[in-house]
C-alpha positions as CSV (number, residue, x, y, z in Angstrom):
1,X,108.5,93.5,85.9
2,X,107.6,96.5,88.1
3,X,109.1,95.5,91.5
4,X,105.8,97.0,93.5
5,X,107.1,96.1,97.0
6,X,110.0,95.3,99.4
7,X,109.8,92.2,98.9
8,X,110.0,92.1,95.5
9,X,112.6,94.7,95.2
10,X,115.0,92.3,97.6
11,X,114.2,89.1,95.5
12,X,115.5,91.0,92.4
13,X,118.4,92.5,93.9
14,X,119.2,88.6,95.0
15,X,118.9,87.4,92.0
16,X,120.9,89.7,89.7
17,X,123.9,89.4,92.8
18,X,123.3,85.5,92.7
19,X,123.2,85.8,88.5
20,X,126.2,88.0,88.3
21,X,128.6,86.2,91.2
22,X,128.1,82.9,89.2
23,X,129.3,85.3,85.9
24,X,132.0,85.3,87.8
25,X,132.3,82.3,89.0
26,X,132.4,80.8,85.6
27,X,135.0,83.1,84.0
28,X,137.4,83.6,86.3
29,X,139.8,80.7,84.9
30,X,139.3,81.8,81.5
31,X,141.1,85.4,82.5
32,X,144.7,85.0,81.2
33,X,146.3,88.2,83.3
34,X,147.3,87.5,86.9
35,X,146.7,90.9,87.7
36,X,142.7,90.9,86.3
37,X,142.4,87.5,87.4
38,X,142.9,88.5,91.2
39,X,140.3,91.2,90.4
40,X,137.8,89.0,89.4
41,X,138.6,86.6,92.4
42,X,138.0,89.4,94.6
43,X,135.0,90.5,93.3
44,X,133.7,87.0,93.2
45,X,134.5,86.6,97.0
46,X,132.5,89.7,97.5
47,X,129.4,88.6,95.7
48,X,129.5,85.8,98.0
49,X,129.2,88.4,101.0
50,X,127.0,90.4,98.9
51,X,124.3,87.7,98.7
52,X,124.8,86.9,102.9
53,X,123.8,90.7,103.3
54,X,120.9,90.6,101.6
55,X,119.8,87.4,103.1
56,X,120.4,89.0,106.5
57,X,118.4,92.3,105.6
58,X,115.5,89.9,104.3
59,X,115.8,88.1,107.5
60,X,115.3,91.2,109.8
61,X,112.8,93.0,107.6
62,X,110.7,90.0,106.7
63,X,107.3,92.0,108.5
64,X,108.0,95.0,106.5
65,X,108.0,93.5,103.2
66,X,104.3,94.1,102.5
67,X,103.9,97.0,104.1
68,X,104.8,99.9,101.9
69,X,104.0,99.7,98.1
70,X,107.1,101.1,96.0
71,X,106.4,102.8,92.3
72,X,108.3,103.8,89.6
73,X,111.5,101.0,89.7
74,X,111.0,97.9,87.0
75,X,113.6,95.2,87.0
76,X,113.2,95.6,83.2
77,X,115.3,98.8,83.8
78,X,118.4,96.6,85.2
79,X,118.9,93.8,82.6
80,X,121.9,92.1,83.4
81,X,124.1,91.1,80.5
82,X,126.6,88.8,81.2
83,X,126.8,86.6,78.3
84,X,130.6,86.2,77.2
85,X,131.3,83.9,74.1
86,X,134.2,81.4,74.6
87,X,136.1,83.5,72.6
88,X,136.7,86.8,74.7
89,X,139.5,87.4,75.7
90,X,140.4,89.5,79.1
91,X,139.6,92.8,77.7
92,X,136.5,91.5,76.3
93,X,135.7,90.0,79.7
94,X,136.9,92.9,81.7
95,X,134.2,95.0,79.8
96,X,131.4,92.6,80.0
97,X,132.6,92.7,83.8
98,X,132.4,96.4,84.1
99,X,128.9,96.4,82.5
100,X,127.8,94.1,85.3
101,X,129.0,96.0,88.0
102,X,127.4,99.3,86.8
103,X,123.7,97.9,86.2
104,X,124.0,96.7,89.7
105,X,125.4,100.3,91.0
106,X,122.5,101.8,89.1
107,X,119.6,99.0,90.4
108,X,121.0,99.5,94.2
109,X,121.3,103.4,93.9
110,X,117.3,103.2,92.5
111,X,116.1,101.1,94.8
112,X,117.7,102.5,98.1
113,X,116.4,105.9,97.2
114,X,112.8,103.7,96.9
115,X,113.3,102.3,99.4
116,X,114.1,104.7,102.3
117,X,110.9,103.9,104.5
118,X,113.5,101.2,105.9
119,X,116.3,102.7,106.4
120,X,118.5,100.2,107.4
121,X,118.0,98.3,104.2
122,X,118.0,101.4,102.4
123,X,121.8,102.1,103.6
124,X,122.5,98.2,102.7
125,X,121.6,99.0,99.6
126,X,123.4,102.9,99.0
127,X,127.0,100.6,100.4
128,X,126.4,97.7,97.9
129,X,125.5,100.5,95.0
130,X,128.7,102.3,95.9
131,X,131.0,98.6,96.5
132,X,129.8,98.2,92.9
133,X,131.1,101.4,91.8
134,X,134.2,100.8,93.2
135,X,134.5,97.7,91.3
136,X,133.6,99.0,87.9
137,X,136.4,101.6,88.5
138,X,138.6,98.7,89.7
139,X,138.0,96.8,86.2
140,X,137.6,99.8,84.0
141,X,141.4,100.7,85.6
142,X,142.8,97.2,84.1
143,X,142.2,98.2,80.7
């Protein structure tokens, strides 16, 4: 779905936070290690924050979301895979995990840079993309 406007660029990048801190949500008890498990809790917690923030920047840009038309950025780009069979195990989740973080790194680095008419939500957006590069290093390092 091309995401045309601000508004429609913010209600995606709400969802896919919203879609993957449930991920999380749901398999955090099924990660065996200690040491990944606390990962996982952590990023949960921050997903939690994550989705405040936006809420926030829609708050205080709400008369800017019509304003300026955005091309070229297409939630079709950004799928976000988080299916994990009740069989994976950690490493298994801990890859599924690090694929999440990384399509949200690449949707928030996109849309900041189409989104720089609004500058404030613009850097929102460049500190979420880099919070979930952080975190794919974070997971990727567990392995």
């Amino acid at each position: 779905m091309e995401l045309g406007t601000f508004g429609a660029v913010l209600s995606y990048a709400l969802d896919i936070e919203q879609r993957s801190s449930a991920f999380f949500e749901e398999i955090v008890d099924r990660v065996v290690r200690q040491d990944a498990r606390a990962v996982f809790e952590d990023i949960m917690l921050k997903g939690q924050r994550r989705i405040r923030n936006l809420m926030r920047v829609r708050r205080e840009n709400v008369t800017e979301m019509i304003l300026e038309p955005i091309t070229g950025l297409d939630s079709d780009d950004f799928p976000l895979k988080t299916g994990a069979s009740p069989e994976a195990d950690d490493s298994a989740l801990i890859g599924i995990a690090a694929a999440v973080q990384d399509t949200l790194k690449e949707f928030f680095t996109a849309a900041a840079s189409k989104i720089s008419f609004l500058p404030e939500a613009s850097y929102e957006f460049e500190d979420l993309a880099s919070e979930h590069a952080d975190d794919a290093v974070l997971l990727r390092g567990l392995t």
